[in-house]
N, C-alpha and C positions, 0 to 999 in steps of 0.2 A: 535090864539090858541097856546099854550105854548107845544116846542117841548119836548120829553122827551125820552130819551134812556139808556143806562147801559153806563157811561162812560168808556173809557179804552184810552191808548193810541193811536193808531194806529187811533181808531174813531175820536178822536178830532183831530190829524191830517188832517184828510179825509174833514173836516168842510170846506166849499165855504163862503168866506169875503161875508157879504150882499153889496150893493149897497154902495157908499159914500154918508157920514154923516150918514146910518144907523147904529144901532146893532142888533147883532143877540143874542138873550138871550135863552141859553137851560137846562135843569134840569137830574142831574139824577136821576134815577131808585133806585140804592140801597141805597143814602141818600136822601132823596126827597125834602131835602129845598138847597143840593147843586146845586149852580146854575152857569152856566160859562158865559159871555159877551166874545161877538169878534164885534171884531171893523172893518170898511172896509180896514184899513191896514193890518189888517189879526191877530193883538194883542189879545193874551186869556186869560181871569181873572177871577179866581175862587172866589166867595161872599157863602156867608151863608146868608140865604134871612130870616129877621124873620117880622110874619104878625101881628099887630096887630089893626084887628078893618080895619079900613080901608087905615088906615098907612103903611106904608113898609120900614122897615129898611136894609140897604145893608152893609153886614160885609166884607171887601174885606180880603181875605184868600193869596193871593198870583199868580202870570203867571203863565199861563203854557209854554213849559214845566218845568223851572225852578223848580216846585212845583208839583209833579206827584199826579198822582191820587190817590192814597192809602193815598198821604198826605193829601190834600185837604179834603178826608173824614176825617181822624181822627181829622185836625184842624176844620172841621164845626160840628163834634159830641160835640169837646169841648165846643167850640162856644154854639152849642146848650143846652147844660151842665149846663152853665150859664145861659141863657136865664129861664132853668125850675129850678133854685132858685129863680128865682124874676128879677137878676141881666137885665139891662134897655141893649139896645146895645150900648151904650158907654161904658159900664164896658165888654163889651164882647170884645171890640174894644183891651181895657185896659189889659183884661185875655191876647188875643193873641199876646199883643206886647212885656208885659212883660216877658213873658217865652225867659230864653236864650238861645243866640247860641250855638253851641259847645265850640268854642271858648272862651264864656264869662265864660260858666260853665267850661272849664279846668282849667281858672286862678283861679277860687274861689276854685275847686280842689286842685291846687299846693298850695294854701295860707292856707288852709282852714284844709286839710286830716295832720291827725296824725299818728306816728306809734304806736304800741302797749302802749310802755310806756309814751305815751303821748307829747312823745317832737314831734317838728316840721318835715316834711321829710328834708332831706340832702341833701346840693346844689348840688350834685353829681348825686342823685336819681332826683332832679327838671329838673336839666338838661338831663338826659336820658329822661324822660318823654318830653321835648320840642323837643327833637331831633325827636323823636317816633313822633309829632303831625306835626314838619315840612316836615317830609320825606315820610309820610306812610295818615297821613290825611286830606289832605289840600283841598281834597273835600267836606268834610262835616263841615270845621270849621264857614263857615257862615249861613249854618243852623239850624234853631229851632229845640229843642230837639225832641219836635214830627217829624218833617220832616222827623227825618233819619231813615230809614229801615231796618229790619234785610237782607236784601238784599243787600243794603248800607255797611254793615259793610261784609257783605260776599265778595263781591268784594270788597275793599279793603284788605281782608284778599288771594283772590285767585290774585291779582297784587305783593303784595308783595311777596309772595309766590315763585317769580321767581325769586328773588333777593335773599329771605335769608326765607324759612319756619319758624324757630325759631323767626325771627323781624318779621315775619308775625303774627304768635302767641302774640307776644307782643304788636303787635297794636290792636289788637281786645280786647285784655287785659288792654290795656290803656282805649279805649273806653269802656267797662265793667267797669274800675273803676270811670270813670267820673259820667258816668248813676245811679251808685249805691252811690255816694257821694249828687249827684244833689236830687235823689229819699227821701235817710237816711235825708236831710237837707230841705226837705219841698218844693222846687224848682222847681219841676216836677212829674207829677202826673201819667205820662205812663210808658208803659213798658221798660225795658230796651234790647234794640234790637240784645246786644252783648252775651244775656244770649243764652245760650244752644251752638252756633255754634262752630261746633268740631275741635279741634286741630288738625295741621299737625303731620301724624304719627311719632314719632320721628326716627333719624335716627338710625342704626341698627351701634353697633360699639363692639367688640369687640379683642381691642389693647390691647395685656399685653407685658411687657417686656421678650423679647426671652432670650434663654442662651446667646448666642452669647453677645446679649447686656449688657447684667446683669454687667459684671468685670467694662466696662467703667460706668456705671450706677451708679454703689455703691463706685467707683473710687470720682464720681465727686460729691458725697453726702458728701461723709468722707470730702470734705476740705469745705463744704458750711457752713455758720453760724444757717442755720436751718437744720444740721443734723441731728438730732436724732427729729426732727418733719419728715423729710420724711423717716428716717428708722422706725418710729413705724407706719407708714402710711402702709408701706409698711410689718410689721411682724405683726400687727395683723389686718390685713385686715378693721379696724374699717374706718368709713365714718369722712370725712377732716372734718365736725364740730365737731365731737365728739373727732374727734385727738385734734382738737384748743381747745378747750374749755377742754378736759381733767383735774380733779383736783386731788388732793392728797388723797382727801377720798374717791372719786373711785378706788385706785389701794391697792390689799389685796395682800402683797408681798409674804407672808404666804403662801396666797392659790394661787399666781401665777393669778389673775383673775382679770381683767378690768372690773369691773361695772358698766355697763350706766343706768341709772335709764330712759330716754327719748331718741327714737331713731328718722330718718325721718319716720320712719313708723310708732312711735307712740307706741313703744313698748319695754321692758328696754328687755337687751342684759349683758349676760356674757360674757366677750372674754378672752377666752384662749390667757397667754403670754407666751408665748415662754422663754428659759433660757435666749436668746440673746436680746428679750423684756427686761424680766427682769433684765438684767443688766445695759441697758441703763437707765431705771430708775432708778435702784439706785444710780449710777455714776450722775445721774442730782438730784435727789434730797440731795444726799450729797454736791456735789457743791452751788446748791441754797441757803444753809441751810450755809453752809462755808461764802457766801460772805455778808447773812444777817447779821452775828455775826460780821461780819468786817466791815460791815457799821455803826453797833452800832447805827440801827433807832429805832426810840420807836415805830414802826408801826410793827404790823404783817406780817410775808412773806407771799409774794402771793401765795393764795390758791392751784391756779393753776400751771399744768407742764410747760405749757408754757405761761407766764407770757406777759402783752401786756399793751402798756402805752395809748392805748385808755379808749372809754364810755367801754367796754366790758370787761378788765380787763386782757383779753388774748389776744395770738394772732391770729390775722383775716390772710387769705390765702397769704402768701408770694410766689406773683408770681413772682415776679423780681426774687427771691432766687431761684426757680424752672427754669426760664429762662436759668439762669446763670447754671447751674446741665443741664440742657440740652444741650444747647449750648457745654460745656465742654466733653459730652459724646462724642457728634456727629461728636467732633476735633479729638478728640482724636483716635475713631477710624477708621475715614478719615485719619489719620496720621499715622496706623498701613497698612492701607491701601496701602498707596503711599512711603510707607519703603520696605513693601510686593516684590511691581511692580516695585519698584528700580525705581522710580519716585522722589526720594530725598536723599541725603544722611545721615549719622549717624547723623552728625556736622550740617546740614541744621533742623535734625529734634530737636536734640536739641536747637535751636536755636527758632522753633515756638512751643513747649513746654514751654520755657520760655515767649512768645508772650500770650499765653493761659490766662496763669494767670495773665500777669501785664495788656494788652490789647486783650480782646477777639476779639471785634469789629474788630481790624484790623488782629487778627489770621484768623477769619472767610473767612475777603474778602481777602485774600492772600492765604489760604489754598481750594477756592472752586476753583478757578482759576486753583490752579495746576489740579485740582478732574476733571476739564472741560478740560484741557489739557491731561490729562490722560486716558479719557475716560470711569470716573470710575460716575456710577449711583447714582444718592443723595438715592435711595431707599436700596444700601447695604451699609452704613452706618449714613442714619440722624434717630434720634431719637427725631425728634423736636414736632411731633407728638406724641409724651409721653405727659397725662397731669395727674395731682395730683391724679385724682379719678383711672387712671389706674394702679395706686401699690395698689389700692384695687382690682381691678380685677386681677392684676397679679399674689396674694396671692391665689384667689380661684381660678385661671388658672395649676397654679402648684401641688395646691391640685388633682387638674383633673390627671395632667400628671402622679399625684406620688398615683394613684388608689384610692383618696378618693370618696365617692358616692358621690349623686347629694344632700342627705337630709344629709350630713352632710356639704360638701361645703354649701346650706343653710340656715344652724345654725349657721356656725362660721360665715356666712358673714350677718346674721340678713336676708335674703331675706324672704318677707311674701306675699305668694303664699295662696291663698284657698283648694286648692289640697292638698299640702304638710302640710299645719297646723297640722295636728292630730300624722303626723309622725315628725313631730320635736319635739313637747308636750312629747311622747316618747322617743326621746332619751337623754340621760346623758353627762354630760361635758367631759368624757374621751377619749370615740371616736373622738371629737372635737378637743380636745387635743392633741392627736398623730398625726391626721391629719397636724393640722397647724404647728408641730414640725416639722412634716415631710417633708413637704414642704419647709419650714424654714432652714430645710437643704439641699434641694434639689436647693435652690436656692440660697443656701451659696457656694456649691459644685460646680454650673457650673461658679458661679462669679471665681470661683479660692483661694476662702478663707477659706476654712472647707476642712477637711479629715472627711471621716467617724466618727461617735463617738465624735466628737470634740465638745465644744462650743467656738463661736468665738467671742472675746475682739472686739465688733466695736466700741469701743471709741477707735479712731485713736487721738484726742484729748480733751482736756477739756471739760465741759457740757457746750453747748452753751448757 
């Protein structure tokens, strides 16, 4: 008599080897042609059993436990899938062998997936992705796409998770893209196990550049080659692609007003420029326009404020330049610091001033030494921790400080909340205006560069 129960783990476990040279054949319960063999060595093998007439066909599915239960059902549903088109159990054999691994189906992903505009993905993005598959996957790379579980993909997302939440995020993201590439290209007929499972809360950050910092901050902007990208970053609050990508027919000098026709959220944005905005671009688009004429190209100037010799036509995030602005801040007033504490003299600090600039590298590792010798904390003077998107935030941080509301900080920063929608629809550019002026000055002020009433010449020099 043929045994039969509800497989699960733990049960087949529990299973006593028959005698030697027996087997022991038993069926489950919830798919009734799945059937497991155990051998007297104690070896377990799941078959999808199909009958016909007085024939018996054995489709082997996979061990256990290599091949858990949940799997073993969905590969003998398929199995059986086949079987009631017609298909004989060789072609069922055929179905279950052909479907790839993960592994097989990532390469066809990397060769295969295009991005928007159709070109190929970029060795750079291939290579994040393989890094993603050796670090975070490498337990699921040898099995069949049905195999894997949204359980599967949960743990690995809750392992990773101890190392870096966000590269946890990304893994589960990678495997989401595979499943949906494998799926769109006819390859695989199940579900995709990465769908629904929820992201790691993002972390909670709110860094803006203090007064204190500000003088060395905009110190070490004024001599970077992407100045006036991290000062308009920084005066009108707008988001680092909308700075990069900036062109000439969004900016109405007129009305003093940055139009983004597409934001990240999907919704175009006026932004208030400031006079100190608007200076800086005029001063770049007369120099652009200067050095078109003297190049005497028969090509049109780039459209764009900040003009980029890539596929994009602008420029993409210059973080080496932001490195370098940091680093210089962080010297510098580690070096007000240890002049302070009479930790150095006049002559000693001009001397790693000059260090600063021609070699930072070695200003760094000779100026933290003295910092370690002096007993002075990396937390009251690094600023390394500053990154791009925080001169956005530190624009509507100041707004804060210099009594602007919550719905108009925002409006001028694009933030799209469901609560607040109806009161932003409500209000008008001018409020906004004064606001980010005001600020604008409030953070011109504690840098050291504006008296009251002033506007301040920040082209220290030419338009980069």
């Amino acid at each position: 008599m043929e045994a039969r129960f509800k497989f699960g783990k733990e049960a087949l476990k529990a299973m006593t080897p028959p005698p030697a040279g027996k087997r022991l054949t038993v069926y489950d319960t919830v798919v009734p042609k799945l059937a497991l063999r155990m051998t007297s060595a104690g070896a377990q093998t799941f078959y999808v059993v199909k009958r016909n007439g007085s024939s018996v066909a054995w489709v082997k599915l996979g061990t256990f436990p290599d091949v858990t239960v949940e799997q073993a059902r969905k590969e003998a549903e398929k199995a059986l899938g086949e079987f009631a088109t017609g298909a004989d159990p060789a072609a069922a054999r055929r179905a279950i062998r052909g479907e790839p691994t993960f592994a097989e189906a990532f390469d066809v992903f990397l060769e295969g997936k295009r991005k928007r505009d159709g070109s190929p993905l970029a060795e750079k993005t291939r290579r994040d992705y393989r890094d993603v598959l050796r670090m975070y996957l490498s337990g699921i790379q040898g099995k069949k796409l049905s195999q894997i579980t949204r359980d599967d993909v949960k743990a690995i997302q809750r392992k990773a998770t101890k190392k870096s939440p966000a590269q946890a995020d990304r893994a589960v993201a990678v495997v989401s893209s595979v499943f949906s590439y494998a799926i769109d290209q006819g390859r695989f007929g199940g579900a995709n196990p990465a769908s629904r499972v929820q992201k790691n809360p993002p972390p909670s950050r709110d860094r803006f550049a203090q007064a204190h910092e500000l003088p060395y901050l905009l110190a070490a902007i004024a001599e970077s080659d992407q100045r006036d990208y991290f000062l308009l970053s920084l005066l009108t609050g707008a988001r680092r692609s909308n700075v990069q990508a900036m062109a000439w027919r969004d900016v109405d000098f007129d009305g003093a007003v940055l139009r983004l026709g597409k934001t990240k959220n999907g919704t175009p944005q006026n932004v208030p420029l400031s006079p100190e905005a608007v200076m800086i671009l005029k001063a770049r688009k007369e120099a652009q326009q200067a050095a078109h004429k003297a190049s005497k190209s028969d090509k049109a100037m780039s459209p764009y404020v900040f003009p980029g010799s890539g596929k994009t036509g602008h420029l993409v995030e210059p973080k080496k330049a932001w490195d370098t602005v940091r680093t210089k801040a962080t010297l510098r007033r580690l070096l007000d610091l240890l002049e302070a504490g009479e930790h150095i003299t006049a002559d000693a600090r001009q001397k790693h001033e000059e260090s600063i600039v021609a070699t930072p590298a070695t200003a760094e590792r000779e100026l933290l030494k003295l910092a370690t010798a002096a007993g002075i904390e990396a937390a009251d003077y690094n600023v390394a921790d500053l990154r791009i998107h925080d001169l956005r935030r530190t624009l509507g941080s100041w707004q804060a400080k210099t009594g602007a509301s919550l719905a108009i900080i925002g409006k001028s920063l694009n933030h799209k909340t469901h609560q607040a929608t109806q009161i932003y629809a409500r209000l008008d550019l001018d409020p906004v205006r004064q606001s980010v002026n005001t600020a604008t000055a409030a953070m011109l002020e504690a840098a050291g560069l504006k008296d009251k009433a002033d506007v301040v010449d920040l082209q220290k020099r030419g338009a980069a």
